[in-house]
C-alpha positions as CSV (number, residue, x, y, z in Angstrom):
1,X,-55.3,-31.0,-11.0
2,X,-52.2,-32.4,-11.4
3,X,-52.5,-36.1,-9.4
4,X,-50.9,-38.7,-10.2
5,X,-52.2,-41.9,-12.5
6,X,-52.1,-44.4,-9.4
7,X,-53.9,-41.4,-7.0
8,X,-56.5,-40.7,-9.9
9,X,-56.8,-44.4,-9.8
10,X,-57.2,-45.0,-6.3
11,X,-59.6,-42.6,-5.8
12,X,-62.1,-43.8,-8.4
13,X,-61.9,-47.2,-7.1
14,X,-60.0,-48.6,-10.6
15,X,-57.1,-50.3,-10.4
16,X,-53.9,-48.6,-11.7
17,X,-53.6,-51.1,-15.1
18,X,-57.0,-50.0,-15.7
19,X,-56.9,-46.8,-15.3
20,X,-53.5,-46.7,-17.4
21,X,-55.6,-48.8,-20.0
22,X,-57.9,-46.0,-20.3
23,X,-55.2,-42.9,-20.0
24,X,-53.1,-44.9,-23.2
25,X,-56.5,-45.5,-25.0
26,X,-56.5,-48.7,-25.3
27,X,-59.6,-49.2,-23.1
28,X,-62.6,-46.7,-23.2
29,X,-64.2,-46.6,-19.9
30,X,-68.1,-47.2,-19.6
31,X,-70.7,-44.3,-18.1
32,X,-70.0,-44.7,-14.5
33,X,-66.9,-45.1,-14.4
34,X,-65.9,-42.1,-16.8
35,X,-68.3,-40.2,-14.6
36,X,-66.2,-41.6,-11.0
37,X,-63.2,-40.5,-13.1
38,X,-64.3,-36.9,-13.9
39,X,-65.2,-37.0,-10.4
40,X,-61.7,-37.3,-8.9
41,X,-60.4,-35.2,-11.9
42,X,-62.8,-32.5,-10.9
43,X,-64.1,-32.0,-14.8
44,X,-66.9,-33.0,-16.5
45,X,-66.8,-35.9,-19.5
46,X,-67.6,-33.5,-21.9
47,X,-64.2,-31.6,-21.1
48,X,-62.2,-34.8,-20.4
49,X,-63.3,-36.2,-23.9
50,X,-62.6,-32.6,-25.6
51,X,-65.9,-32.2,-27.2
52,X,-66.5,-28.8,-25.2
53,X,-63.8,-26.0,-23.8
54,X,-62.1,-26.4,-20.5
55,X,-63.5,-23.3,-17.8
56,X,-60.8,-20.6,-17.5
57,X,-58.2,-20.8,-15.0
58,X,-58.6,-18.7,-12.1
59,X,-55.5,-16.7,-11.3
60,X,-55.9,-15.4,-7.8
61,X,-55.5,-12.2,-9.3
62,X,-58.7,-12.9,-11.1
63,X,-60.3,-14.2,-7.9
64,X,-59.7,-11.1,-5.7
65,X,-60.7,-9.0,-8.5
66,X,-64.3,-10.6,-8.6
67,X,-64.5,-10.2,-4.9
68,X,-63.6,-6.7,-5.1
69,X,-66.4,-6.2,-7.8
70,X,-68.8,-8.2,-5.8
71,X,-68.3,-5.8,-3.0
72,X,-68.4,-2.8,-5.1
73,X,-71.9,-3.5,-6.3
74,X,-73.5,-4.0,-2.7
75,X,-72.0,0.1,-1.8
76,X,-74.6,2.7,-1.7
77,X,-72.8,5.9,-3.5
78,X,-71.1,7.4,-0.5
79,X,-69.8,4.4,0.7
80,X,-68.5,3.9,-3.1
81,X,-67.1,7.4,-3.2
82,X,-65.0,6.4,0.1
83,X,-64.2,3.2,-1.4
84,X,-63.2,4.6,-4.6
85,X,-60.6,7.1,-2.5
86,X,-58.9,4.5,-0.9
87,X,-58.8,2.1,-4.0
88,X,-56.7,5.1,-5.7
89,X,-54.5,5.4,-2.8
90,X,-53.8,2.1,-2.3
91,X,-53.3,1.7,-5.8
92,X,-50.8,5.4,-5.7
93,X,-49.3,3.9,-2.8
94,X,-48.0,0.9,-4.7
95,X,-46.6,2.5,-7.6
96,X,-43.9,4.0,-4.9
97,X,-41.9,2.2,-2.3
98,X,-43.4,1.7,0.7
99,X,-41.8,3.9,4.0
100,X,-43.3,3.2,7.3
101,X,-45.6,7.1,6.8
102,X,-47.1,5.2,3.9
103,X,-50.3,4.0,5.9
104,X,-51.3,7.4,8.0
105,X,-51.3,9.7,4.7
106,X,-53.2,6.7,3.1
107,X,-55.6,6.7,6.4
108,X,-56.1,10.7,6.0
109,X,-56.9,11.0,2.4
110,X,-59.9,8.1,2.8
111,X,-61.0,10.4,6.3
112,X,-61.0,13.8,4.4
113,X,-63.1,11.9,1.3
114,X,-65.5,10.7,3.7
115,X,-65.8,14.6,5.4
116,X,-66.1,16.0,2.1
117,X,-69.0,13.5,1.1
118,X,-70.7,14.5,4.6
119,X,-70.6,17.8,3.7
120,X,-72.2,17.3,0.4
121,X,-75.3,15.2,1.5
């Protein structure tokens, strides 16, 4: 999380030699107050204490990718025809540099999917 020993500190109602005690090991803390610590830390005392793994970090990458699934798996199959159209051209589209016609041609391959996949209902 990246806060700071006297911010940690402050927000778990310790006071910044105790908590320093505790971050040098030189103190262990007791329950509650390793739980008010994990708390502020956003972990859980298992994690803090290293007995299991740390979740994975989230890149944003990996965020919007998880959305976009999400999404994909409410579609019904001609919405995820369209979808999948316009995921390939955006995805064309950014292999190239960008020029101002970019966006219609983009706009008219996603209406010509969705004609074709009227046609074939």
């Amino acid at each position: 999380m990246g806060l700071a020993d006297a911010v940690v500190a402050a927000r778990a109602s310790l006071s910044q030699q105790r908590y320093h005690n505790y971050v040098a090991d030189e103190n262990e803390p007791d329950l509650e107050t390793l739980v008010r610590i994990c708390a502020v830390l956003d972990t859980s005392p298992g994690q803090l204490l290293g007995v299991e793994p740390s979740p994975p970090v989230q890149t944003e990458a990996s965020i919007l990718r998880s959305r976009v699934t999400g999404a994909i798996e409410a579609m019904s199959l001609p919405t995820l025809r369209i979808a999948a159209v316009a995921m390939e051209a955006v995805a064309k589209e950014a292999l190239r540099p960008a020029t101002s016609t970019d966006m219609p041609s983009a706009i008219a391959q996603v209406r010509r999917s969705r004609r074709k996949d009227t046609h074939s209902r």
